[in-house]
Structure formats: structure tokens, C-alpha cells
N, C-alpha and C positions, 0 to 999 in steps of 0.2 A: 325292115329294121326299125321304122321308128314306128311302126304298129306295134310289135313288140314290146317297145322300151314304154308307151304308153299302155299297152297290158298289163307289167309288171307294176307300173304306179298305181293304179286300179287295187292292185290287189292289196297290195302293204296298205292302201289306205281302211280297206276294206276291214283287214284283219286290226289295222289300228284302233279303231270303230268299235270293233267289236270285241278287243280287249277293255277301252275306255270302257265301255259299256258294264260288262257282267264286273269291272271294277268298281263300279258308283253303284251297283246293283249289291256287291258282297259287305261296300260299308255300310250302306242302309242300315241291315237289319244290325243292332247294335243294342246291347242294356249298360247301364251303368249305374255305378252308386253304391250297386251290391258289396256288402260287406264279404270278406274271406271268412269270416265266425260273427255270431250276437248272443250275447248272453240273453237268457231269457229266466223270470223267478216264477218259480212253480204258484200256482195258482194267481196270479198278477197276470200284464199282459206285454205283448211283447211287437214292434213296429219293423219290418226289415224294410229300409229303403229299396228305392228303385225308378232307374226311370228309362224309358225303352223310346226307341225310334225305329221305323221299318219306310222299306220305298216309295216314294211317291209322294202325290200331295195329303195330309191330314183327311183320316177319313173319320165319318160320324162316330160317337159312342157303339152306337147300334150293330155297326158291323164290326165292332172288335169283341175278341173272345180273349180274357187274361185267366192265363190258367196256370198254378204252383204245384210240381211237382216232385217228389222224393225220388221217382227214379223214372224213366220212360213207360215202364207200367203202372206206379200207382199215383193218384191224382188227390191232393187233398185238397184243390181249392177250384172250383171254378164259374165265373160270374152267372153262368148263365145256370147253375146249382143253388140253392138257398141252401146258408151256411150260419148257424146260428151263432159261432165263436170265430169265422173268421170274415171279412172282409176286405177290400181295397179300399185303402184310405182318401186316395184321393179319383181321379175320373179318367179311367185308360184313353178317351178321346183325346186329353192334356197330355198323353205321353205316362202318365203318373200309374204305375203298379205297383207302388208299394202295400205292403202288402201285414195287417193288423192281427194278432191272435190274440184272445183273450180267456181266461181262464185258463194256463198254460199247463200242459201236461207231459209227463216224460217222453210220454208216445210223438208228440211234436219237432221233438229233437231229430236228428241225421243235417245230412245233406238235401238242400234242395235247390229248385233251378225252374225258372222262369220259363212261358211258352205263350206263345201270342201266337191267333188267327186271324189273318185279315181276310175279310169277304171280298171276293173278287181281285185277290191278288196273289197270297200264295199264307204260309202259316212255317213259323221259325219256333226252334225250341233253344231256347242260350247253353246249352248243358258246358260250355266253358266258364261260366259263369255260374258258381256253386256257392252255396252259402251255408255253413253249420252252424245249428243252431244248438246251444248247450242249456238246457234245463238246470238250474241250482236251485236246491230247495231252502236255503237259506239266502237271504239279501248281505251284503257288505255293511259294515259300519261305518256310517258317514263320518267326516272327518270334524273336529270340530277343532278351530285357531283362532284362540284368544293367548293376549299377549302373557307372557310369566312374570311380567313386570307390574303390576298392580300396584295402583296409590290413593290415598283415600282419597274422592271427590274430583278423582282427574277421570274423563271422558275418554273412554277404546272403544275400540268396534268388536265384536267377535262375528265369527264367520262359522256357520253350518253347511258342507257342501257332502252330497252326495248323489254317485252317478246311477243310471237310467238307462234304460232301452225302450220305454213305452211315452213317448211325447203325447200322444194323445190323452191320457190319461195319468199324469207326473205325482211322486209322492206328495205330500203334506208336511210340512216340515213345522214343529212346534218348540217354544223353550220354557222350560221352570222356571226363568227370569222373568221378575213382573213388570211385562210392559205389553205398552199395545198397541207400537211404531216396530214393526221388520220390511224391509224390500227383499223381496224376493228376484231375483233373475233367473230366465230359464235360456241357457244356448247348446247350440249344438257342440257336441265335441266328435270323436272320430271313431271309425268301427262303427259305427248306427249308435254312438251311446250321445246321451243327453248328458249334462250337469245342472243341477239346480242348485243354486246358492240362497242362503236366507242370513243378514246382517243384520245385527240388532246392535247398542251404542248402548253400554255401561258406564253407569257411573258408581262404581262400587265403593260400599262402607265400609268401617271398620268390623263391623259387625258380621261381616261378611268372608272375611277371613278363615277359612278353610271350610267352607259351605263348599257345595258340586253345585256346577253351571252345566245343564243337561238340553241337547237336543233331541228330541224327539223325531223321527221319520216313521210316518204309517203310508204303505204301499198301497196301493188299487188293488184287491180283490181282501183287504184285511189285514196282512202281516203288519207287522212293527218290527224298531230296531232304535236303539240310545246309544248315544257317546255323551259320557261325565268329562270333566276335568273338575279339579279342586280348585278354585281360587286360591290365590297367594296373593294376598293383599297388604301391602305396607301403610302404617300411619303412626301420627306420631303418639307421645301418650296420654291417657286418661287417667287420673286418680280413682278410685274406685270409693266409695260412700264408706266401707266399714275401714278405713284408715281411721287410727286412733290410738290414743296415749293412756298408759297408765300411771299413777305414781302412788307413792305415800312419803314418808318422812323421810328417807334418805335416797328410796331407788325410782327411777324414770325407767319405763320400756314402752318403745314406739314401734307400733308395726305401720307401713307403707306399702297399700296396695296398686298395682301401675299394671294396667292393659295398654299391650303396645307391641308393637310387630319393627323393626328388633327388639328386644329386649334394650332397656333405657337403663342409665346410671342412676342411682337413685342418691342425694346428698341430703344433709339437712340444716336448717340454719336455725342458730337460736342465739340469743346474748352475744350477737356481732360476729360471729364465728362459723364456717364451713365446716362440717363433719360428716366424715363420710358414714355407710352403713356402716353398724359390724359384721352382719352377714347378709347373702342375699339367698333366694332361693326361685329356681322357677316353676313356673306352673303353668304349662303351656305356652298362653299367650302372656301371663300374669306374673310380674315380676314383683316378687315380697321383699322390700328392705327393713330391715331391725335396728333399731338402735335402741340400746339397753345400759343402763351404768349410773352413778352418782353423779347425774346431771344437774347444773346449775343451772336449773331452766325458771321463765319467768312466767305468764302468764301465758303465752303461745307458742307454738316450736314450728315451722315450715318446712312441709314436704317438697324435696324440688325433682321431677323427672326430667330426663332430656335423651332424644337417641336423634338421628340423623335428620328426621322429619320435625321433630320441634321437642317445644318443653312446656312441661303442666306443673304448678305449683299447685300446695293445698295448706291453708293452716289450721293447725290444733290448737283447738282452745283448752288447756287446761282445765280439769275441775279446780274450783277454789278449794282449800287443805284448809278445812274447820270444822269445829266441834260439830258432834251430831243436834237434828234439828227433829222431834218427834211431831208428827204430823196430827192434825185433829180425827183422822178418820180412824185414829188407833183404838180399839172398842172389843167388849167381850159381850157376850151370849149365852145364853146358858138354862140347861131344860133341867130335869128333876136329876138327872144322872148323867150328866158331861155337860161340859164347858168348852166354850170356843174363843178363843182373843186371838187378836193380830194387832202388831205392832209395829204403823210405817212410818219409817228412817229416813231422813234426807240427809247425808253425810258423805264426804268423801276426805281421804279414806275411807272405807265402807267399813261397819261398826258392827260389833259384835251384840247380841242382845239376849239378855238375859232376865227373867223372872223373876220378883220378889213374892210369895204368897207365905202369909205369916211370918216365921223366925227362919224360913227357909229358903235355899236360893237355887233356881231350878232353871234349865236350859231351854233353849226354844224346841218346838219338835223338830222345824224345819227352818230355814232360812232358804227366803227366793232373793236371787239378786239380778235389776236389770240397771244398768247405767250408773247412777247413784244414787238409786232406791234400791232401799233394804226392806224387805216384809220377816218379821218373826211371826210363826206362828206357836202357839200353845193350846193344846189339846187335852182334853181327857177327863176321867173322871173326878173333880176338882171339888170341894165344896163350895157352895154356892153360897150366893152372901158373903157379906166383909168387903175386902179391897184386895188388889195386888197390886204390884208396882212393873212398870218394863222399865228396863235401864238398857241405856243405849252407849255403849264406848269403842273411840277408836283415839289415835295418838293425839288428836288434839283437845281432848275433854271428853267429858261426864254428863249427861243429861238423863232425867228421869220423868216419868209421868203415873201419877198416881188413876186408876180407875178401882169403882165400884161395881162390884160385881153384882148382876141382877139377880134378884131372888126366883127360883122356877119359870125363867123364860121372861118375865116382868123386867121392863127396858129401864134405863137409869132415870130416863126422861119422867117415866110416870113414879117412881120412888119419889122425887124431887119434888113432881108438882104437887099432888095431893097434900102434903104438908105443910109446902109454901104458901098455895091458893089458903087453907084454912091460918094461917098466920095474918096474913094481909086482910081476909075480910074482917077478923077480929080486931086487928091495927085497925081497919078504918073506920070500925062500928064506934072506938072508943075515942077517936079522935073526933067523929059526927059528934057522940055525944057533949064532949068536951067544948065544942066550939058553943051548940045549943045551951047549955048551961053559962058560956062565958059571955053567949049576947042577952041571957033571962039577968044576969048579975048584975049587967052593967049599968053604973052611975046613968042616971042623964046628963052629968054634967059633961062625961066623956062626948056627947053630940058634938057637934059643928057648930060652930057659932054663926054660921050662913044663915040667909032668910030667904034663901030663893027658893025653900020647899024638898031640894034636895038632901039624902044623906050621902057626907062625909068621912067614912071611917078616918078616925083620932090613932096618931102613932101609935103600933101596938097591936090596933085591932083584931090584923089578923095575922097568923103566924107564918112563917115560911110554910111553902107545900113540903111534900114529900118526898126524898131522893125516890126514881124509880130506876128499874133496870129492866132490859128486853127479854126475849126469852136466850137469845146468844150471847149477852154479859152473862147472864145467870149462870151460863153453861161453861163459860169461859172460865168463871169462877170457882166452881165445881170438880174442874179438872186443870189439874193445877203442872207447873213445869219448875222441874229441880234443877237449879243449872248444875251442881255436884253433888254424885253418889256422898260425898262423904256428908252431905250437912241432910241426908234425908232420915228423917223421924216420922212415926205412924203416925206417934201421939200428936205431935205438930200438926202434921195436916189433917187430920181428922178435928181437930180444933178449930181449924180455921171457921170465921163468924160466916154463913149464908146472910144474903142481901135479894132484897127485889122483890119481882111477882114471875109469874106464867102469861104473860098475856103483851100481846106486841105492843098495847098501846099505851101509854103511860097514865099513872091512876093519880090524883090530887083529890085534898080533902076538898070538897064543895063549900064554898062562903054564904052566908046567904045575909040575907039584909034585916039586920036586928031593930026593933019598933023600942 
């Protein structure tokens, strides 16, 4: 009996043994990591994790055999095969069979399942352990989060992320924002996919306001893919340079240009007093205010903007409201068969200008006007020779200017000298002579009563020199300035007396020392 009861202990232990056994024997062989699906982008490449444990102690690289299959007959991957697109990523003696494809192709897609040989111990196929793999010929667009709250000169991050399946070889991530500070992070996320994030820190302008902020992703084997957003950028306002006032004798109108993100209130202040527009208008970012009316305004008027982010002033300086001013450059030309004058204005009000040629009164051809210069021009087949007159009027006076007209192309300048030049040398021939006769005349009594050998010219002697003038008095004189149409006469200024010489440097009679 108690041979027995020790028989039966024998044996439960035996079979306990040898249940432990083939138990620590069936967890061995073991893969894990494998994803249940990996996306994979056509022509890119594509990584499926993996990583396998089998019985016993760690045996060398040498005796293992990692092999990827689509089904128990056909075999696309095996180490001890040269495989020019695929590989194990990492060293099946580490446990590590994950497992690389690159240049991906639809034919790569299905199910597939892991199989390992160990030398001198036995060879496992995981076929519970399936992975499908899905070929897209197009990549995702990455995501791109920047804030929708923009303010001029305030510092955000924005964020570029887009997921992966090829760690080995991770997209490129670019942006059309000028800079040349991003971090990059690369971690793992789940299913065998990767995330790559790229952060770049804006400091965005005004100027910048509804521009696209683009990231760029180029994948491994060539594809590309972008995600824009529009910036929305808030700031306060800018005045803009062509803000500017009109007026004449009774009406003001002011236009007020204002870039700014809201849109700003636009006031105006002038002679102690807040006035709002009369109207406003937008223009995108551009907000127009007008103010227009019988304004008692003084010398300047102030634009004022304000919107949540601040306020921009600007002041108008008024033109000064006075007679027109005809400028020196005003001048005619003229060949055997047309004529060319122009006649320029400094006036505001800006001035109307009109022709005098003979007994008749003729209009400009054209009138250009920028700021408060006025140009008249007149053209045409004219006769040559004489005079005409330009007359220049706005509300506060009359001015006019007389020119001579050149004969056949011949400039006024040379009319003027050749007649002047032979006037003066004959004045000075007759005053030389004059002098030479007054010292051949003269008494001896008129001498010096000194005895130191020197002469003395006696009260009288010699006569004052000669007024001279340059050649720009000459010219000044020449062309002359009417301050009112009503007192201009031909006959008058055509009378007027010529003075001076051509010549810049002033001419006196020479004295010389009489015996």
C-alpha cells in the first residue's frame, strides 16, 4: 500500500514536469510589436516593427534565419537572400526583425507574418500575428497650428506636424516664413507611425496680414505635399503718405488714408474743435475718411486714427492761398515753322494760364498739374519774333510775364548780347578816350602841391566808374513781372531802358596816371 501511494506521487509529479515544461516551451517562441495595419506611400518607404523571442539561451546572428511572409507559400523577404529594396532594420541576434521596404509598390501591400529559424533548435512561423499593409499613392496633409489670433510684433509659435511610417528615413519639413531657427522633434506614435513636428516662433507685421504661412513636407523617394493658412493679423493704425487736403477760397476737402486691421475711427481736429468724417469708405485693410465743407481751417488740420490696438495722428499742412508766382524757367523755342513755350506756376489755388500773342488772347494747349505747380504749355505754328505775354490767374491775383520770342531757333540770350556787347565796348572806347583828353588838358596847377615825387589826383580827377551788371541782373531785367493783368501794356514794356554788359565780371574805365 504505501508502494503504491508512492507510485502515484511519482507520476503527478512527472506529468507536472512535463506540463511546466512544453508550457515555458510554447511562451518562448513569441513576436510582438507588430502592428494589426501600416500604411505605407507608394514610391517612399515603409518600416513594420517587430521584435521576436524563441527558447533558450540567445543564440549568434549566424544561426538565425528571419524570413517575411504573405502566406506559407510565398516568401518576400529572406536574410540569407539579397534583397535590393528590402531589409531588417535592425540585427535578428538583438531579437530585432523589424522589418524596411523601400521604393514601395502596390504588389507589397496584403497580409503578412513573420517566420524565424533557429539552428539547432527548431523554426516558428507567427501566422497569428498578421500585419496589412496598405499602399496610398497619395501622402496626408500635414497639419499646420498657428494661433488665429495675430498682433503686430507679439511672438507665437506655429507648429508643422505630419505622420509617418518610414523612421528610417523621415520627411523634410520646410516653411515660406523667413527664418533660419526651427526644432524639429521626431517620436514615436502608435500602429508603427512616426510624427514629426517642426516649430518655428513668428513675429508677424502689419505688412503681413493676409499673406499664407505654408509648410512644406517632401517625402523619401520625392513626393511633396503643403498646408497654407492665411495669416490674420491685428495692428494698430498707419497713416498712409498720400493723405492730403485741398482747398480754395471758400471749400476745404480732406482725404485720410489709414491701414489698420480693425478698421479705426477716423476724427479730425482743426481750430480747437473734433470733427468727425463725413464719410468713410473701406478698402480692404484701408480705411478712407473725408471731410469736405466751408471749413474755417487755419494753416494745418490733423488726421487722428484709433481702433483697439492704438492711434496714429498726421498733420496737413495747408498750401498758403496766394497770388500766382511765374517761375524763371518759363521760356519759348522756336524753329522756322512752330513754336514751343511753357509757362511754370507756383500758385495755390492752382491758376489758370493763358496767352497774350499780339491783340490776341489764346489758351494753353495743355495744362499739367502736380502739387502746386502748374505748367502751361503752347504750341504751334506761331510767328516768330516779337513777344507774347503768359498770364497766370487764380482767386487771389494776377500776374504776368513778358517773353521774347527767338527768331528761327536763335535763344533770347544771344539776341540780347550781340547788341549789348557792341553798346559797352563803344561806352568804353569813348569814355578811354574822354579820360585821355581830360589828363592831355589839364592845368598843372591842378597837381599836388606835395614834394615827395609822388602824384596826387586833385578833387575831380577822376570820375565815378561805371554802373555794371552780371549776366543774371541783365536777364532779370529783360524779363520782366506784371503783378496785375489790368496795368500790362506792350508799349510799356517794350520801352523799358536795357542796362549792363554779357560778361560775369564787372567792366570800369581804367585811370591812368596823367604827366
Amino acid at each position: 500500500m504505501t508502494r503504491m501511494v508512492h507510485l502515484q506521487g511519482l507520476i503527478i509529479q512527472s506529468l507536472s514536469l512535463k506540463v511546466l515544461y512544453f508550457s515555458i516551451l510554447c511562451q518562448a517562441w513569441e513576436v510582438q510589436d507588430i502592428p494589426e495595419s501600416v500604411r505605407a506611400l507608394k514610391g517612399s518607404c515603409v518600416v513594420i516593427p517587430c521584435t521576436v523571442s524563441y527558447p533558450g539561451s540567445p543564440k549568434p546572428t549566424e544561426n538565425l534565419v528571419a524570413i517575411w511572409k504573405k502566406s506559407p507559400e510565398e516568401e518576400i523577404f529572406n536574410t540569407q537572400i539579397s534583397n535590393d529594396r528590402m531589409k531588417l532594420v535592425g540585427d535578428i541576434g538583438q531579437n530585432n526583425c523589424s522589418l524596411e521596404i523601400k521604393d514601395v509598390q502596390p504588389k507589397d501591400g496584403g497580409p503578412l507574418h513573420f517566420r524565424i529559424v533557429v539552428h539547432g533548435l527548431d523554426s516558428y512561423s507567427f501566422l497569428n500575428k498578421v500585419v496589412s499593409v496598405k499602399v496610398q499613392g497619395l501622402p496626408d496633409d500635414p497639419d499646420l497650428i498657428v494661433s488665429t489670433d495675430l498682433q503686430a510684433g507679439v511672438a507665437v509659435v506655429a507648429l508643422c506636424v505630419v505622420k509617418h511610417t518610414c523612421p528610417t528615413h523621415p520627411p523634410k519639413i520646410t516653411w515660406t516664413y523667413n527664418t533660419t531657427k526651427s526644432k524639429v522633434q521626431h517620436l514615436a506614435a502608435k500602429d508603427a507611425e512616426w510624427k514629426l513636428t517642426s516649430s518655428i516662433t513668428l513675429i508677424p507685421e502689419a505688412r503681413q496680414h493676409g499673406e499664407k504661412l505654408t509648410c512644406k513636407v517632401k517625402y523619401w523617394g520625392g513626393m511633396q505635399v503643403e498646408t497654407s493658412v492665411v495669416l490674420q493679423v491685428t495692428y494698430k493704425p498707419i497713416i498712409l503718405k498720400n493723405t492730403t487736403c485741398t482747398a480754395n477760397s471758400s471749400w476745404t476737402s480732406c482725404q485720410c488714408f489709414v491701414d489698420c486691421n480693425p478698421p479705426a475711427d477716423i476724427k479730425w481736429h482743426f481750430a480747437n474743435n473734433d470733427v468727425p468724417s463725413n464719410s468713410t469708405e473701406q478698402r480692404g485693410t484701408v480705411t478712407v475718411g473725408t471731410l469736405e465743407g466751408a471749413l474755417h481751417v487755419s494753416k494745418t488740420i490733423i488726421c487722428s486714427a484709433t481702433n483697439p490696438y492704438g492711434t496714429a495722428e498726421h498733420t496737413i499742412t495747408l498750401p498758403v492761398k496766394d497770388k500766382p508766382i511765374i517761375l524763371n524757367n518759363t521760356t519759348c523755342i522756336a524753329n522756322s515753322s512752330w513754336t514751343f513755350c511753357q509757362c511754370f506756376v507756383d500758385s495755390y489755388p492752382a491758376a489758370d494760364i493763358k496767352w497774350h500773342l499780339s491783340d490776341s488772347e489764346v489758351s494753353s494747349s495743355s495744362i499739367e498739374r502736380q502739387g502746386t505747380m502748374s505748367v502751361g504749355t503752347l504750341e504751334g505754328a506761331l510767328q516768330a519774333g516779337g513777344t507774347i505775354l503768359c498770364t497766370a490767374r487764380n482767386d487771389y491775383g494776377t500776374v504776368s510775364r513778358l517773353i521774347i520770342m527767338p527768331v528761327k531757333g536763335v535763344h533770347l540770350s544771344l539776341l540780347v548780347a550781340v547788341p549789348l556787347t557792341a553798346v559797352l565796348l563803344v561806352t568804353a572806347l569813348v569814355f578811354t578816350c574822354h579820360k585821355v583828353r581830360t589828363c592831355t588838358n589839364r592845368n598843372p596847377k591842378n597837381k599836388s602841391s606835395r614834394h615827395d615825387g609822388k602824384f596826387y589826383p586833385s578833387d575831380g580827377a577822376l570820375d565815378p566808374p561805371l554802373k555794371s551788371y552780371t549776366l543774371q541782373e541783365l536777364s532779370d531785367r529783360n524779363v520782366s513781372d506784371v503783378e496785375d493783368e489790368d496795368e500790362v501794356s506792350y508799349e510799356n514794356l517794350m520801352e523799358q531802358p536795357e542796362y549792363g554788359n554779357m560778361f560775369q565780371d564787372e567792366i570800369y574805365a581804367n585811370h591812368q596816371r596823367c604827366s
